[in-house]
Phi, psi and omega in degrees: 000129221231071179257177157249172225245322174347169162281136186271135192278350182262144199231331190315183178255184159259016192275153215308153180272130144212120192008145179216119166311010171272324216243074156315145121270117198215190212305317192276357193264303169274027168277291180323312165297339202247003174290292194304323228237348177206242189202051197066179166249176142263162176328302183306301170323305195283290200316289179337303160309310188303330178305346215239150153315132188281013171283303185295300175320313153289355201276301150013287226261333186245359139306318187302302167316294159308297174297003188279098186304108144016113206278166194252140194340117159316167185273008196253320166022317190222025192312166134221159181320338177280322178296348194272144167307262181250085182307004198249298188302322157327275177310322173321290178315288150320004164239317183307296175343294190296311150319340177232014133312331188262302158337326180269292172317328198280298173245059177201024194225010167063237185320299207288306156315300201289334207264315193245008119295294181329292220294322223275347200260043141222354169269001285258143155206163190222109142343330215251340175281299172280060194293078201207072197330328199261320174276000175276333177302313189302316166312283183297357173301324186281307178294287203307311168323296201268011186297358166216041211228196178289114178268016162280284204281034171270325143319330183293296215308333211272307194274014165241002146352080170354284218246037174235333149283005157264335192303325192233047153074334208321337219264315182282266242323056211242159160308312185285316190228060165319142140229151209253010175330296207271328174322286161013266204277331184289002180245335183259330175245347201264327216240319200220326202123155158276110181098359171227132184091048163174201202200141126349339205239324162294340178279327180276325211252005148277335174291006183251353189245340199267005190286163173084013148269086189214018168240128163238173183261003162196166185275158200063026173250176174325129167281165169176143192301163155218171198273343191288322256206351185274115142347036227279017181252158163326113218233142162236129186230142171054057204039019190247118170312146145177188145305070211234158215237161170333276183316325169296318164302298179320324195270317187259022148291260191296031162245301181304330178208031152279011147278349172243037152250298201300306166322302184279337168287358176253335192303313153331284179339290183293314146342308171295286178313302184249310181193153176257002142326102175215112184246183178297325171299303193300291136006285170292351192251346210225265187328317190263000178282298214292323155302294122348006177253288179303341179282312188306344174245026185024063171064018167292137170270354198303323189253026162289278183291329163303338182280306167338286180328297164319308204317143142333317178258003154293308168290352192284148176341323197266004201277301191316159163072001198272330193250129160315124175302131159277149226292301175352275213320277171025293182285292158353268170303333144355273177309318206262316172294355162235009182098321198325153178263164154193173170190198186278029136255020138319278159351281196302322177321301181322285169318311181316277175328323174289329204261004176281321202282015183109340176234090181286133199273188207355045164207083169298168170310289216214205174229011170269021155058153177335157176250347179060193178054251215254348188307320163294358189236159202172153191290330182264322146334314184276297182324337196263314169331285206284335198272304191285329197276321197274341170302306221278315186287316158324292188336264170352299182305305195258355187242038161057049193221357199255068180259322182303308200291308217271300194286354187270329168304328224250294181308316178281356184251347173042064163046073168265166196261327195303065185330352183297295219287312174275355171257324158340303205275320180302319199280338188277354178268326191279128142176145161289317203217167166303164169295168198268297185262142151354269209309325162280004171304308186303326197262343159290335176234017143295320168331292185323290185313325157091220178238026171285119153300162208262343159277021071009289187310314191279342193271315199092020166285335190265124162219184224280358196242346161266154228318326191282329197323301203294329176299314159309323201275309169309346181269287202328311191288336175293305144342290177285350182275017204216048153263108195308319196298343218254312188300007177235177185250000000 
């Protein structure tokens, strides 16, 4: 996990936010929940939210996300390979289909989306090891179950996962032939961190409890144990003896050491959620309250994270604008934040692209998963960023849409005649903060202005209704999108 060290410039506390004239609830606060906490809004989406307490809203945001059901199984879902028509062609498919099933979930399910993303970069498997439509379904069937869910069984659930036992070996693993793979990782990247709360000497003698999944009944059906193949001796994992088993690891893993399970899973969290800043005040003051919330909820996460949400310090002023978009976000919130149309061959342009810029959806780098934050910018990343919003807005523009760049000005501008006024407003929606100067205000709305004289403007002849208004509006957005201020969160 890849945090910094810095001093964190948020001092708040965890305690529930509630409005203030230093500390407002306003438009940017819920733009800020729904960047972090989804994939952004539209205006309407947001006006709505302003109705609400931000106490009632998260509540909202992340009741819904619970109740929200899994998507539901393709009819390929559960194959083994003998069920395919023509498998090398099949599969082929049935995984594109599911990419972009997922794409379609991811920005349009808010909480629920951002969340059972998050999960696939910390449960990490790679498509590119595990080319397999039904066990890549069956994995995110899982990250969406448990994406607000318990997180000892979301662990129990994971490491026995079709495409998490062939990715990390769990599938090589026998009495005869350890392998220390999935133990590993189940300790270092998935439960406590690297190098903390255990030995060398608990990965060999859990990978041996972990042993007996090394069977299907034909390939590409369930794996599932057997006892021929189960370690069947005594074992000591965190000094506790016994005959121990998959459950057993798992169950004396969170009894011996969920104070580091817990410490680390919120530190993610708060990483992820909030800033990639995490210093010793922030650790006692943030990270181990939130922890001690998950143990107090025997690893429920809901109110773990509703305390988080709520917090003074999730809203505080200095929480905005801190996290770098990931190329997703890039589009994503886009999309979702003007209105904009797409659909699915959109969907895939999108995914492609995100996957030039480094984020290929089920194929993270490794398996310690994408690292975010600035690991994402780079001089051709950022060109593919600004290359992609104007390929997307060229789209819009030239395909019988760009009536949409005109109504999203007109709506956030309550059709004003001013160019001043609509590029503030336009710029101020996509953005965490205001611009740094006046002056790109100014310069931005030369942009804007085009090649309209400027006695038009002054006389009030020009507005929103005229022929050019959608060309204009599309150079602003072209524009904004190549704003350092535009790359954060």
């Amino acid at each position: 996990m890849e945090t910094t060290t810095l001093p964190s410039c948020n001092t708040a506390s965890l305690n529930p936010y509630t409005p203030n004239s230093g500390n407002p609830w306003n438009v940017s606060k819920v733009q800020h929940t729904f960047r972090r906490l989804g994939f952004g809004a539209n205006s309407l989406a947001v006006d709505n939210a302003l109705s609400l307490s931000p106490g009632a809203f998260i509540d909202s945001l992340v009741d819904s996300a619970v109740a929200l059901p899994p998507t539901p199984a393709p009819f390929w879902g559960n194959y083994a390979i003998s069920d395919f028509t023509d498998y090398t062609a099949d599969n082929d498919q049935y995984i594109a289909d599911w990419q972009l099933q997922t794409g379609n979930d991811i920005v349009s399910e808010n909480l629920r989306g951002r969340l059972a993303f998050f999960w696939m970069n910390h449960f990490v498997t790679e498509l590119e090891t595990v080319f397999y439509s039904p066990f890549m379904y069956q994995y995110y069937n899982k990250m969406q179950t448990f994406a607000l869910g318990n997180f000892r069984e979301f662990t129990r659930a994971i490491g026995t996962d079709n495409m998490m036992l062939l990715y990390l070996n769990g599938f090589e693993n026998t009495n005869n032939t350890p392998n220390e793979n999935y133990a590993r990782e189940l300790f270092e990247l998935f439960t406590m961190g690297e190098g903390n709360g255990y030995t060398q000497q608990d990965i060999v003698e859990a990978s041996r409890a972990l042993t007996g999944y090394n069977h299907w009944a034909e390939p590409g059906a369930d794996i599932y144990f057997d006892s021929s193949t189960f370690d069947n001796n005594p074992k000591t994992i965190f000094g506790q003896m016994g005959n121990w088993d998959y459950d057993d690891v798992i169950d004396i893993l969170f009894q011996q050491r969920g104070n580091l399970i817990a410490s680390f899973i919120c530190e993610k969290l708060y990483t992820f959620f909030v800033s990639p800043s995490v210093d010793a005040t922030i650790r006692q003051n943030i990270i181990e309250p939130l922890a001690q919330t998950l143990i107090d909820n025997d690893f429920e996460m809901v109110p773990m994270l509703k305390q988080l949400f709520k917090s003074e310090h999730f809203y505080d002023e200095r929480a905005l604008g801190v996290v770098i978009k990931s190329p997703i976000d890039v589009i994503f919130n886009y999309v979702n934040e003007g209105s904009f149309f797409y659909d699915d061959t959109l969907m895939e342009a999108f995914l492609y692209y995100a996957g030039l810029m480094g984020q290929e959806l089920y194929d993270p780098p490794d398996v310690s998963g994408w690292q975010r934050d600035e690991t994402w910018i780079n001089g051709s990343t950022l060109a593919g960023r600004w290359g992609l919003i104007e390929l997307y807005i060229d789209f819009l523009f030239g395909n019988g849409h760009e009536q949409l760049l005109v109504d999203l000005a007109r709506e956030l501008s309550n059709d004003s005649t001013d160019p001043a006024f609509i590029t503030e407003v336009v710029i101020n929606h996509f953005m965490s903060k205001t611009l740094h100067t006046a002056s790109d205000y100014v310069v931005a709305t030369d942009i804007f202005k085009w090649e309209v004289p400027q006695n038009y403007y002054d006389s009030g002849t020009w507005n929103l209704n005229w022929s050019s208004a959608p060309l204009q509006v599309s150079l602003l957005l072209k524009h904004i999108a190549q704003m350092p201020e535009f790359q954060l969160k």
